[in-house]
C-alpha positions in Angstrom: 68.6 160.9 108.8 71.7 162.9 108.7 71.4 166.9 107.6 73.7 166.8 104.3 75.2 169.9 102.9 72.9 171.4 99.6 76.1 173.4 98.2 77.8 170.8 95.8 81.0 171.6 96.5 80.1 171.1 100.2 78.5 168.1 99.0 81.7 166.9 97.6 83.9 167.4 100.4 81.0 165.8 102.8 80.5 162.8 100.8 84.3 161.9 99.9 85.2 162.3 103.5 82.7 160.1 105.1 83.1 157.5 102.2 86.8 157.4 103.0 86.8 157.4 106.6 83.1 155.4 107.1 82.0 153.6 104.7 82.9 150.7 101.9 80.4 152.2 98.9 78.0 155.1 98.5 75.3 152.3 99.1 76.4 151.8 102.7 76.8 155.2 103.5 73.1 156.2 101.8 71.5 153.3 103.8 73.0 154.4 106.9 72.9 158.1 106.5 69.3 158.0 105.4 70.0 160.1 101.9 68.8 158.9 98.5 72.0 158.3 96.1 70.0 159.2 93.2 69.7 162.8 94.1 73.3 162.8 95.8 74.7 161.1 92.1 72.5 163.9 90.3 73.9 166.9 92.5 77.3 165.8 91.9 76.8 165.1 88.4 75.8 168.6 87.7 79.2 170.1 88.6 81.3 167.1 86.8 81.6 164.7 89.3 81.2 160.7 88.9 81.4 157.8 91.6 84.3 156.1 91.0 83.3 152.6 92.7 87.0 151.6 92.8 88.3 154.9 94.4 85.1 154.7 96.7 85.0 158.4 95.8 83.7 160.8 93.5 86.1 162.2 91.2 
């Protein structure tokens, strides 16, 4: 299980980057990273940020 950043806008930066450079979808990356994509969706959510499964990012 892979330390993730609790900041959100850490979080953000984080998540996009390994999503772009990793990993196909935010399933893949949670599976292999060891994170639940519930709470990663929910911190994200809280400062206006969606998954965008076409982009592969959050936006």
């Amino acid at each position: 299980m892979e330390k993730i950043p609790e900041d959100a806008m850490m979080l953000l930066s984080f998540v996009n980057l390994k999503l772009r450079d990793y990993y196909k979808d935010i399933d893949e990356m949670c599976e292999d990273l060891g994170v639940c994509k519930d709470k990663i969706i929910e911190k994200l959510s809280s400062i206006d940020y969606e998954y965008d499964e076409g982009l592969n990012r959050f936006v």
